[in-house]
N, C-alpha and C positions, 0 to 999 in steps of 0.2 A: 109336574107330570103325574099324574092319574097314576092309582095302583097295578091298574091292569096296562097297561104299555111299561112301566117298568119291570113286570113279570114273562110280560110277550118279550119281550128285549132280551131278557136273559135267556129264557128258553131258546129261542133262536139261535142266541150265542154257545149253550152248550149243547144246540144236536145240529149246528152247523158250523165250522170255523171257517170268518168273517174276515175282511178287511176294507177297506177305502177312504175315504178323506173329511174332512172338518170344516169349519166355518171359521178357523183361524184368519189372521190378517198377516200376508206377505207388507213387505213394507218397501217393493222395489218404487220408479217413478210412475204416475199414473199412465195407462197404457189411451192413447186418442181414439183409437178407432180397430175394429177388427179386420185389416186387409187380408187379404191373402194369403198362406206363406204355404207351406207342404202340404200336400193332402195325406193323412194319413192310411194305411190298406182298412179299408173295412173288414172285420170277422165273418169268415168263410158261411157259420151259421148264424142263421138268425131266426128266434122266437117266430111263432106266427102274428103275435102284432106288431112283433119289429118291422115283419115286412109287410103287413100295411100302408105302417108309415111311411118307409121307407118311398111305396111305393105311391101315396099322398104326395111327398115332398117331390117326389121326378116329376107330376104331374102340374103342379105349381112352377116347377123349371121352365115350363115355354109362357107363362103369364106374364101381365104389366110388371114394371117394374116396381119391388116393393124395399124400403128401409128398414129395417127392426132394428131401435135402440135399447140396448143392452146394457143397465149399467152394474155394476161387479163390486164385490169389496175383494178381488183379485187380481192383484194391480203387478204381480211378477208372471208375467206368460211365457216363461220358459224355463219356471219348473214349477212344480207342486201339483195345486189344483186350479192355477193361471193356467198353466201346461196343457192339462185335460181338457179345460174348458176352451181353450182357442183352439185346440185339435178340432173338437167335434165343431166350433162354428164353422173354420177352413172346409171341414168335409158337408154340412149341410152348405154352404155357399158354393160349393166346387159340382153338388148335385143338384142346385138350384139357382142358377148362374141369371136369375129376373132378380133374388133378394141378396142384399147387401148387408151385412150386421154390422154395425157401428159401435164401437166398444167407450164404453166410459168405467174406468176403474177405477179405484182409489182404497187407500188403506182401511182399517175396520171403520176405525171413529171420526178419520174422514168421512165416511161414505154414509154414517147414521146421522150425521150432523146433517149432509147433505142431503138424504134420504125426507129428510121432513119437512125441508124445504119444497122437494118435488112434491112431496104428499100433498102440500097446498097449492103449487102453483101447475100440477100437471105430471104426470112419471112418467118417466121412460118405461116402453112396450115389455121390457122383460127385467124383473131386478131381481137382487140376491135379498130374502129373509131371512129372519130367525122363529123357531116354529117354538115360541119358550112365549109366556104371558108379558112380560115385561118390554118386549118387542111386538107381539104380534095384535094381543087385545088392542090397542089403540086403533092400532093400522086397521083393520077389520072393522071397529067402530065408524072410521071414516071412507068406508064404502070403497076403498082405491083399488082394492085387488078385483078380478075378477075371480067367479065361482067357474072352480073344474070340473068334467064329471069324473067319478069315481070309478063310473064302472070301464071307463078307460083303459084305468090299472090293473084290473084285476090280473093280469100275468104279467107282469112287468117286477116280478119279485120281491114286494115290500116285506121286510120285515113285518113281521104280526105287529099292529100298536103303532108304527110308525107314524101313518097320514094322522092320528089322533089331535097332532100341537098342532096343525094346521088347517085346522077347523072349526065352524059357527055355527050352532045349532045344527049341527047336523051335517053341513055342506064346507065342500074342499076348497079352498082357498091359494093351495099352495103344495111341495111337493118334497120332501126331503132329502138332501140330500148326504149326510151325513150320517155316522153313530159314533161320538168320542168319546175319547178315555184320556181322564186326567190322570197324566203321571209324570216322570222323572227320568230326565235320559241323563246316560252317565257316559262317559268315556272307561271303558272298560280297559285300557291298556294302560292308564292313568293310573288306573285304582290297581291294576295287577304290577305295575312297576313299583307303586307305594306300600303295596299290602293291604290296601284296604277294601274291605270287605260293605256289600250291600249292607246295610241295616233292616234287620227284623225287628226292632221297636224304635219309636220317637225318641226316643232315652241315647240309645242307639245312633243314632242319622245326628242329634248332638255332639255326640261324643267324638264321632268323625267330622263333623263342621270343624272341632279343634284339629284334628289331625291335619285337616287341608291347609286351615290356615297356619299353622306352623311350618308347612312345605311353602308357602310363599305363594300359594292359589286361592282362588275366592273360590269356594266349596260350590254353591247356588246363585246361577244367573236368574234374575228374577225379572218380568216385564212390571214393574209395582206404579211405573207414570201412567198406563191404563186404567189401573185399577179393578177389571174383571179377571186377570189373572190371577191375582193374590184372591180375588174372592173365591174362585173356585178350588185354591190351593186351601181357604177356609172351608167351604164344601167340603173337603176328601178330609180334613183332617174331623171333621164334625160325625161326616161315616164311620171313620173307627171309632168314633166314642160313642156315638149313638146307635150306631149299624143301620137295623131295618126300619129304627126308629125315626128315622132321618125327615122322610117325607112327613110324618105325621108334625114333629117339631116345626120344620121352619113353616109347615101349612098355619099352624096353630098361631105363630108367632105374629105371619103378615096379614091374619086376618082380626086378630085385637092390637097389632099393635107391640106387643108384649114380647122383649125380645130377652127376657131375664131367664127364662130356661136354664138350668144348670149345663146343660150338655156346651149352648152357645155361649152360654160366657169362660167355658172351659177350653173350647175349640180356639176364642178371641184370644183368651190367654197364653195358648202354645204360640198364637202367630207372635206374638209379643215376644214372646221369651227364644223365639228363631230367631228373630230383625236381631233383639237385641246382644243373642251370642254370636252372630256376626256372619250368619249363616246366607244371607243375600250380598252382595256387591255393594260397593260403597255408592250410594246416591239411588241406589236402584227405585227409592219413593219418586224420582221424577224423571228415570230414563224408559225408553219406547220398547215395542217389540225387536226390533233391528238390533239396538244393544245389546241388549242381553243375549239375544240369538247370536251376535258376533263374538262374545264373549264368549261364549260355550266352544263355536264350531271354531275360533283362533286358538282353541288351547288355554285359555285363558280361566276357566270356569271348569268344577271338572262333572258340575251339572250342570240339567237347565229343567227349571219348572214349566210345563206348557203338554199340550194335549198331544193323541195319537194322530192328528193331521198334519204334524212335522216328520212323519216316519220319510218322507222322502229325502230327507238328510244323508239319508245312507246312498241314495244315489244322485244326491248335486254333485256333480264335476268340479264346482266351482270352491265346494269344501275341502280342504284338504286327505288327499287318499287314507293316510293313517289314522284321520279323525274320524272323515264319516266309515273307514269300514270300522272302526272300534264303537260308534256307537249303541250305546244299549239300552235298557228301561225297565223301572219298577212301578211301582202306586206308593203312596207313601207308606210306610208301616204303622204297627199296629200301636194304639196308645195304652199303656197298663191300664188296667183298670177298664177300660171300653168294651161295648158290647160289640164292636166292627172287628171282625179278624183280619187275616192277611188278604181273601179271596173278594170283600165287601168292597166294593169298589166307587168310584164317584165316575158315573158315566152316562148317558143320555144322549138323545139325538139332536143335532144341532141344525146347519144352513140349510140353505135351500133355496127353491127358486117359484117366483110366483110372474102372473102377468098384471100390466096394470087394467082394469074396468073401463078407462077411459081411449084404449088404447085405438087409434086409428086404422089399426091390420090388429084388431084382435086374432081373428083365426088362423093368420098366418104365426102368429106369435106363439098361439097356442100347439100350432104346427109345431116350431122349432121345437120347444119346450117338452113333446114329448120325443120329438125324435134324442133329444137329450138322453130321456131317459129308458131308451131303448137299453137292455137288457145289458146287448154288444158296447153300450156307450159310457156311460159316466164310471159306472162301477169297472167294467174291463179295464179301462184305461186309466181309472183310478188305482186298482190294482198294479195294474204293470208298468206304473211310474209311480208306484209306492206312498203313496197318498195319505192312505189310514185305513179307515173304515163306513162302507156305505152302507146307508139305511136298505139296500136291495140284499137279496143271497148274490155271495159273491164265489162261493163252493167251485164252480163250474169254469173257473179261473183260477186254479191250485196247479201250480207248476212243479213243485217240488225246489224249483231255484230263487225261491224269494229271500231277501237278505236275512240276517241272521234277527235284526230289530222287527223285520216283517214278522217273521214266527214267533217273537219272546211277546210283543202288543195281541197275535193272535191268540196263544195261550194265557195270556191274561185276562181274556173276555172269554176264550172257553172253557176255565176253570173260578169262573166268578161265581160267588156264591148266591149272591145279590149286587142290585147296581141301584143307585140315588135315584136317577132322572135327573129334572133339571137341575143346574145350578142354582144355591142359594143366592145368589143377584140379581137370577132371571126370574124369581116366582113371585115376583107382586106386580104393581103396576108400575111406570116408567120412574117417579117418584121417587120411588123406592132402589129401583136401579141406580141410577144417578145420584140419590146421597149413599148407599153401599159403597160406591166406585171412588165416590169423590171424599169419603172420612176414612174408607180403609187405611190410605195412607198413613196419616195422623193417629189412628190407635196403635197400628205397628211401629212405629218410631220414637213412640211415646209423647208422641206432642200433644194426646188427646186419653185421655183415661178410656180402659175397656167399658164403663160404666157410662160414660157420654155418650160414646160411640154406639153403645145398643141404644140408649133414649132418641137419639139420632135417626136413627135407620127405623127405630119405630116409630117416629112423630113422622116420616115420611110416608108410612102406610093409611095413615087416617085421611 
């Protein structure tokens, strides 16, 4: 990510506090199709392009009948940002009762494995992206999105810098819907039953890894058989040692190649020396997102490493009461010696959603897609099913009763000093991504030297 939308992104964050959701991967069964179910109340106001649309979309309600295929990497719809996103299809179908949405979901790396298949053989009308080079450069090369117009958005509340990762020479591609923050939720009543305290340095967060495990708990649920997880847990740890330095390092790296930097094979090193004090769950190099998430919210884990689009934890029903209302969250801490403080953070903009170029009801598709992102729509509801953080202002939806994990993620992005941008897995090209994801494992477990594993990840950039 570009210097300036990482600086647009903070400044937003500290003269507005923010919230809404991620491009995480729920891991429920995949969802068939979008029928029906509640219609949600629409919000009393609405912007004056919300109701344009709005009023676009009622118009299209008496036309032929139209299908829009929808495919998702949100494959749980009945909570998180599954939840959000079938609210608002239910309410655009329940106001446009000619179009039908057709839902196809599936978990993250389901859905990108999947994703490239359609890319050749045809996409579905409307899909979920990622606005990060290592995702989006290809797709864009191969012509499948269509171009948005921009001046669309102009009050639809983006972040400053947002639409930036989703665009080509100049023109939109696609729509953001995210801003996350990588951190560390903890079970707070856990730690106050045991005495233990958050950790203010890596030395620290050790030291209590022993403590945990000598209670008979795995300290850190990790999702490490993905493998973008651990790498952004490398990201945050690279921030405290590099701080502001961060973007310039891993830019430098994937474009010779050259991943010897003292900062990253020092960042490689801490991950090594966490796996190996025993600071993740046993197997965690080949268990999914689901495990470790179940590990954390059964009590089992008295962390979980993973971003701010899991804050709706605190309000799944399905989690245990004393769990999710004790859950809480930090950023990693700080590394002796680093130039990253407490406030430096690993955060950036994440999913989103684009249409495809090929698509048979492009305009209706593009229809839905901004009614999406009506002002009242993704982010409200993002907000108020707890979601995380959306690329829009979300100010204007401050209730004062949002849980206690909602407000500690908000003041962590409004007292950020600086933030990374993308992830180190997402800034080269696909290559690149894909040997990151697939030797992390291997360096952290020690089946692979810190020293291979950069030659590695750099023979992949050339």
């Amino acid at each position: 990510m570009k210097k300036k939308i990482v600086a647009s992104l903070l400044t937003a964050a500290m003269t507005a506090t923010l919230l809404a959701g991620c491009g995480g991967s729920d891991n429920s069964a995949p969802a068939a199709s979008g029928t029906q179910s509640s219609t949600q109340e629409a919000a009393e106001e609405e912007s004056a392009p919300a109701e344009a649309d709005a009023g676009d979309a009622a118009e299209a309600g008496s036309g032929e009948a139209v299908t829009i295929k929808l495919f998702s990497n949100l494959p749980d719809r009945k909570n998180g940002q599954g939840l959000v996103e079938q609210m608002i299809i239910d309410e655009y179908m329940a106001a446009n009762t000619n179009v039908t949405i057709e839902v196809e979901a599936l978990d993250e790396e389901a859905y990108k494995t999947k994703f490239k298949a359609y890319a050749m053989d045809g996409m579905p009308d409307v899909v979920s992206i990622w606005g990060q080079p290592s995702f989006l450069d290809e797709v864009l090369d191969a012509g499948v999105l269509a171009e948005l117009n921009e001046d669309d958005y102009t009050d639809y509340g983006f972040i400053a810098g947002s639409l930036e990762g989703f665009k080509k020479d100049g023109k939109l591609y696609g729509l953001p819907r995210n801003t996350d923050i990588q951190i560390v939720y903890y079970n707070q009543k856990m730690f106050d039953d045991n005495g233990w305290k958050v950790p203010a340095t890596y030395d620290e967060l050790l030291t209590l890894c022993g403590d945990i495990q000598a209670a008979g708990i795995t300290p850190m649920a990790m999702d490490g058989g993905d493998g973008w997880p651990m790498a952004c847990y490398l990201t945050d740890i690279l921030v405290k040692i590099a701080g502001i330095d961060y973007a310039d390092i891993v830019r430098n790296a994937v474009a010779t190649g050259d991943f010897t930097a003292p900062e990253i094979q020092q960042a490689t090193q801490i991950l090594v020396d966490s796996a190996d004090a025993g600071l993740f769950q046993t197997g965690y190099d080949s268990q999914d997102y689901g495990t470790a998430m179940n590990l954390f919210t059964n009590g089992q884990a008295a962390m979980f490493c993973m971003g701010s689009w899991e804050c709706s934890m605190a309000l799944n029903e399905d989690i245990q009461e004393d769990i999710r209302n004790n859950i809480r969250a930090f950023t990693l801490p700080v590394v002796d010696g680093g130039k990253g403080g407490a406030n430096d953070i690993a955060a950036w903009n994440g999913g989103g959603y684009a249409v495809s170029a090929s698509s048979s009801v492009k305009d209706e598709a593009i229809k839905f897609l901004n009614y999406m992102y009506q002002p009242d729509k993704l982010s409200k509801y993002g907000w108020e099913n707890g979601v995380g953080m959306s690329a829009q202002d979300q100010t204007a939806y401050l209730t004062g009763d949002e849980t206690e994990l909602q407000k500690q993620v908000m003041d962590i992005l409004k007292n950020a000093t600086s933030v990374s941008g993308t992830p180190i897995n997402d800034c080269g090209p696909s290559a690149f991504k894909t040997a990151i994801e697939s030797e992390i494992q291997g360096v952290s477990n020690g089946s692979t030297s810190v020293e291979d594993f950069l030659a590695a990840i750099g023979a992949a950039c050339e």
